[in-house]
C-alpha positions in Angstrom: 113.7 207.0 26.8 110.7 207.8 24.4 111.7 207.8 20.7 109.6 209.9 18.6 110.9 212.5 15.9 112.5 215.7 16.6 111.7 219.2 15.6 114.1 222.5 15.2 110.9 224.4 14.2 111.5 227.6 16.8 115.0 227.4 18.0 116.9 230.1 19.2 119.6 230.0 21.5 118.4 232.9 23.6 115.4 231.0 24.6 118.0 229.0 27.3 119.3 231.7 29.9 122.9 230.8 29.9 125.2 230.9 32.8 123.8 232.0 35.9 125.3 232.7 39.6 122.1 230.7 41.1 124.1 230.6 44.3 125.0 234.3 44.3 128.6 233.6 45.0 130.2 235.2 42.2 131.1 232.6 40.1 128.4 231.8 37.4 127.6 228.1 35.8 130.7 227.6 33.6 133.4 228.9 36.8 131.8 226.7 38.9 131.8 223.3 36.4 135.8 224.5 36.2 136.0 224.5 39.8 134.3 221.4 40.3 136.2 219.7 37.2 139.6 221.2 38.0 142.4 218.5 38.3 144.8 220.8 39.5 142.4 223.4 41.6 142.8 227.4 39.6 143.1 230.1 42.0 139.9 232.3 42.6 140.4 235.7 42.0 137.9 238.7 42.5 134.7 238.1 40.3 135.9 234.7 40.5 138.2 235.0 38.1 140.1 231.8 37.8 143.8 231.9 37.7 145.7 228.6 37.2 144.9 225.4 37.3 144.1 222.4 34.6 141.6 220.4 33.6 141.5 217.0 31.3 139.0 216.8 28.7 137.8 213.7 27.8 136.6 214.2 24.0 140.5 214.3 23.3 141.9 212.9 26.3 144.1 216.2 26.4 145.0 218.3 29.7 144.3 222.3 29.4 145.9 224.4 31.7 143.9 228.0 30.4 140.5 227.8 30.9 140.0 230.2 28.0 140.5 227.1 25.8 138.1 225.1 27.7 134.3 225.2 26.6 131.5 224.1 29.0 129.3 221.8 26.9 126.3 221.0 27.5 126.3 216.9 26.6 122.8 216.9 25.4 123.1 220.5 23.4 120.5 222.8 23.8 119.2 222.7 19.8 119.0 219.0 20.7 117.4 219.4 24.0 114.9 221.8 22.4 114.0 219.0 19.8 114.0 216.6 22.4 110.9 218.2 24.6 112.4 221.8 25.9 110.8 223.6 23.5 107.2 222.6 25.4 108.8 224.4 28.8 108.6 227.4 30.6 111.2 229.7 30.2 112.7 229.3 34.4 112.7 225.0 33.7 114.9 225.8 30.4 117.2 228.2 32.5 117.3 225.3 35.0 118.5 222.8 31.9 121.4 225.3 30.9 122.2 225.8 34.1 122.2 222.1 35.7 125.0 222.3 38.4 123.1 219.4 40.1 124.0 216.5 37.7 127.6 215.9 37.8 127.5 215.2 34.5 125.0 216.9 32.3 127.7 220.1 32.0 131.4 219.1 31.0 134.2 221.2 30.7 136.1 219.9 27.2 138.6 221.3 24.7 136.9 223.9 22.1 138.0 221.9 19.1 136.1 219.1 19.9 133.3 221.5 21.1 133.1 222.6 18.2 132.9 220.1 16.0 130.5 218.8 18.0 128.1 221.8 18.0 124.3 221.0 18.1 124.7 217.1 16.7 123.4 214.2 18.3 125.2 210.3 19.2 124.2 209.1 15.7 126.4 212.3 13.8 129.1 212.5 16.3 131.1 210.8 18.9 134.3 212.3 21.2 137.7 211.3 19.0 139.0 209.1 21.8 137.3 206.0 21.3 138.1 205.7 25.4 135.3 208.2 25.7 132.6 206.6 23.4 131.1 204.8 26.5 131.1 207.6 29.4 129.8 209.7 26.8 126.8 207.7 25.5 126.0 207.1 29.4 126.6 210.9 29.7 124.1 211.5 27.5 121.3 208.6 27.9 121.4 210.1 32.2 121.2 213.9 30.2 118.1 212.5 28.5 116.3 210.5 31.0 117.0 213.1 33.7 115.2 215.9 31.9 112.5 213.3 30.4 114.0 214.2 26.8 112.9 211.6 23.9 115.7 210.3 21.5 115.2 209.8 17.7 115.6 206.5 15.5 119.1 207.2 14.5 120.1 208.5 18.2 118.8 205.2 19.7 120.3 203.0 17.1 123.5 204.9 17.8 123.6 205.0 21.5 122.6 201.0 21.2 125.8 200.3 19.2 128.5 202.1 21.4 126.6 200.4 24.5 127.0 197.0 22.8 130.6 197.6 23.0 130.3 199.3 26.6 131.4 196.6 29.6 130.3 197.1 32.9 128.4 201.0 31.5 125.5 202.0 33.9 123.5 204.9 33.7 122.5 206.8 36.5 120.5 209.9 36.8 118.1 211.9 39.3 115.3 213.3 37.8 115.6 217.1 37.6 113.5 218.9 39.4 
């Protein structure tokens, strides 16, 4: 991962088409990370409403059953991502970030509080609560990183450095997106 210094100069939100139905089966990007992350499958109404069910999110290590309480987060969060290289890209690759169905990982679906605590910050200004998550969530977000060719700031790799020191057997996999 490249380190280099981040810039926010040009952010906004809107500039990432959020939650698609690239498949055009009715259920767009966050029903289908709930599908895919379901532990106890919801049932699949029309519009693909989703009915049922319950997840576990592992910021909190706490089981949902209402997927209304669930947020999707993206692991590297856009702001970040946009710092990180996105804002250099077209507007279809950024939809294709915000959208990425292919990486089981990049999209997780989590409990809002820790969502939003979260928000926009980076490994060196937040970690999940569960210190049993510190490690699948550094490697989350390294594969997020390297996957999308996204460089990583001083603090962020001196961060992401001291969770993996304490990491056994962590490996980080990723397929560069297209």
């Amino acid at each position: 991962m490249k380190v280099s210094r981040e810039a926010r100069a040009g952010y906004e939100r809107d500039k990432f088409r959020l939650w698609t139905d690239a498949n055009h089966d009715g259920c767009d990007t966050r029903k289908e990370v709930l599908l895919a992350e379901a532990v106890k499958k919801p049932r699949q109404g029309k519009s693909c409403k989703l009915t049922g069910g319950s997840w576990r999110s592992y910021y909190d290590d706490k089981t949902v059953t209402d997927p209304r309480k669930l947020d999707i987060d993206h692991v590297v969060p856009l702001a970040e991502a946009w710092d990180s290289g996105a804002s250099k890209w077209t507007p279809e690759h950024r939809e294709q970030y915000a959208n990425d169905l292919s990486a089981e990982r990049s999209l997780v679906a989590v409990s809002l509080g820790p969502n939003r605590t979260k928000g926009d910050k980076d490994p060196a200004e937040w970690m999940p609560p569960t210190k049993d998550a510190t490690c699948t969530y550094a490697t989350d977000w390294i594969a997020a990183k390297l996957r999308w060719k996204l460089t990583a700031d001083r603090a962020e790799v001196k961060a992401l450095r001291m969770v993996a020191a304490g990491c056994r057997d962590a490996t980080v996999t990723f397929t560069p997106a297209p």
